[in-house]
N, C-alpha and C positions, 0 to 999 in steps of 0.2 A: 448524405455522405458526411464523413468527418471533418472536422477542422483540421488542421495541422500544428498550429501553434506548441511548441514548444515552450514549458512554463517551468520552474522551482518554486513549490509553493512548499513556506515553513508556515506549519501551524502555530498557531499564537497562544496568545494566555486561553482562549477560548477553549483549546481542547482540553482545559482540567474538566469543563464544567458538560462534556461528552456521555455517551452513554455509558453504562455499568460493560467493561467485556466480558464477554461470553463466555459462558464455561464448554472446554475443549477437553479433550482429552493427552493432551501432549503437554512436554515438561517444558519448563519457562527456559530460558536461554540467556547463559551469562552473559556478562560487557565484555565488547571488544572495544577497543582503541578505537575512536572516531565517531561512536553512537554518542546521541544528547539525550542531555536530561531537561525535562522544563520544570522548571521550579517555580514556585508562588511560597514566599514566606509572607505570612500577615504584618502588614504596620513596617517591611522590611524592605523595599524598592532596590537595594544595593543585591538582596539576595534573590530576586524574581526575576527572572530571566533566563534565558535558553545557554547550557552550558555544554562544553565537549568533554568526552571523557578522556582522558590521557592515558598515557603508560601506566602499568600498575596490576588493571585497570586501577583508576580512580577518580575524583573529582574535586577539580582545583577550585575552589569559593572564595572571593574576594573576603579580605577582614579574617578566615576561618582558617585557609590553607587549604591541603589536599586530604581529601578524605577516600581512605580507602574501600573499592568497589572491590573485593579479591574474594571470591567464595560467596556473593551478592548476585542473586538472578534477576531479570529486569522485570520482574511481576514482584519482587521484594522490594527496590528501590523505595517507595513511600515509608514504610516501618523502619528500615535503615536509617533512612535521612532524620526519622522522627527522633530514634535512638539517639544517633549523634551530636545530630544540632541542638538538641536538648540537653545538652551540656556546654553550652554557651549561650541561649537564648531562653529566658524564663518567658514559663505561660505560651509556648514554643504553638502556632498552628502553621500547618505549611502542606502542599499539595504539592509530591512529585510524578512524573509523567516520562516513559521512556519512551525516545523516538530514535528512528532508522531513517537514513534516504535512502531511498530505494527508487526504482523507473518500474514506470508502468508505459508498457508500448505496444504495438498494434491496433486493434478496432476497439480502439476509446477515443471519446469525441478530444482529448485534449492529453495525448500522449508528454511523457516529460518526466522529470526526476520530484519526489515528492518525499518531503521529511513528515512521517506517519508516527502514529503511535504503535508502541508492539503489541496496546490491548486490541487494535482494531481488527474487527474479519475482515477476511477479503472480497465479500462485495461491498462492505463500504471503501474499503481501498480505490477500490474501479470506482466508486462515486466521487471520490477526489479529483479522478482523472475524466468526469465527467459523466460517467457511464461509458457504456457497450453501446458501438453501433449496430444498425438492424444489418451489417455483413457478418457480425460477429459469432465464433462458436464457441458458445463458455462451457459446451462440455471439454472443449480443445484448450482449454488455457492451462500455461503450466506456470513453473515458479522456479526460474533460473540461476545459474552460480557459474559464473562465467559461459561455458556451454555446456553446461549440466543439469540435467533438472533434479530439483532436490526429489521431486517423490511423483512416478509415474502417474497415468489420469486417472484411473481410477481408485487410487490411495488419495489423489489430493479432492477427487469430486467427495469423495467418502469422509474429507476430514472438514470439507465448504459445509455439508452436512449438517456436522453435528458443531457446526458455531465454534471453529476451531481459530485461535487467533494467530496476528501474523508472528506471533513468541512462540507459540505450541507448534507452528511448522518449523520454526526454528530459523527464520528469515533473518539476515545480517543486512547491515548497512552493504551496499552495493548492489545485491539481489534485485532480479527485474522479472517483473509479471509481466507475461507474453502474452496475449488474447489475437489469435487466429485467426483469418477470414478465411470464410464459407466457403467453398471450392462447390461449383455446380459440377453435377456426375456428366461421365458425354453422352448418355441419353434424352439429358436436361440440357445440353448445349444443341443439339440436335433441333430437341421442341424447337428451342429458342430460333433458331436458324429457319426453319420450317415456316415458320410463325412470322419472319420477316420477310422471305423471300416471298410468302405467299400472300404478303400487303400488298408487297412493291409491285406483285400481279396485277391486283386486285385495283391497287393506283393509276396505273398504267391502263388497263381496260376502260376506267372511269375518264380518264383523262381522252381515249382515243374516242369512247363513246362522246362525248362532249364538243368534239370537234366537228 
């Protein structure tokens, strides 16, 4: 069975250096207000570090000011940053990185709120939260907005697919992945009953022969 542990795990400078994301079929998805950006500027330790995006949207940099994110999709962010910063920082190299908190809840060994990136799919998403337990139905998992699911199961099995990221579903800071337990049918609750009543038989006769 699962743990329960409740965790907020932010990803570190580590996830610049992650896999390439996948190419999806779906369009990238502007800033909102509250999403972060991880940044690594080289030789630059004031500007490397996990920033929020503000009003605007945009993004307030210590030394730099607020740089505007407005017409910026978060699969752009790196070219952007390179653009701009690049007019205050010569020989400029820097790795940006959009991320969302978001929950991952139900039958994962380590349900909880998790700041992701938006290149990631979503079975590495669940491997943050540990994996799928063996109750788990991942053809049942959806992808939540308050109590709304952004895209019914068989659009979101069809977009896990084809390596669609959590940008191309279009997932905001807040949104929570739901993974489902297994519900047995009551023809399978039935066996199961069947199956015990006819041990406890079975014990019982063992036990009376023995005496």
């Amino acid at each position: 069975m699962k743990t329960t542990g409740i965790g907020y795990w932010v990803l570190g400078v580590a996830c610049l250096a992650g896999a390439a994301p996948a190419m999806g079929q779906g369009r990238s998805t502007p800033f909102q207000v509250g999403d972060r950006i991880l940044l690594r500027v080289e030789a630059d330790s004031v500007l490397s570090d996990t920033f929020t995006v503000v009003a605007g949207p945009a993004l307030r940099l210590p030394e730099i000011g607020e740089i505007s994110l407005a017409g910026v999709s978060r699969s752009e962010v790196e070219p952007h940053l390179t653009r701009v910063l690049g007019r205050y920082i010569k020989h400029l190299t820097l790795e940006a990185r959009a991320l969302i908190r978001i929950s991952v809840m139900g039958e994962v060994e380590r349900p909880g709120f998790y700041a992701v990136p938006t290149d990631l799919v979503l079975p590495d998403a669940l491997m943050l939260a540990g994996g799928a337990t063996a109750d788990a139905r991942l053809d049942r998992l959806t992808v939540m907005r308050g109590n709304a699911a952004l895209q019914d199961e068989s659009a979101l099995q069809a977009a896990i697919a084809r390596g669609a990221t959590l940008d191309e579903l279009g997932m905001r800071a807040g949104d929570r992945i739901q993974v489902p337990r297994a519900r047995l049918d009551p023809e399978s609750k039935w066996r199961i009953a069947g199956i015990i009543v006819t041990g406890l038989a079975t014990a019982v006769g063992v036990i009376a022969l023995s005496r």
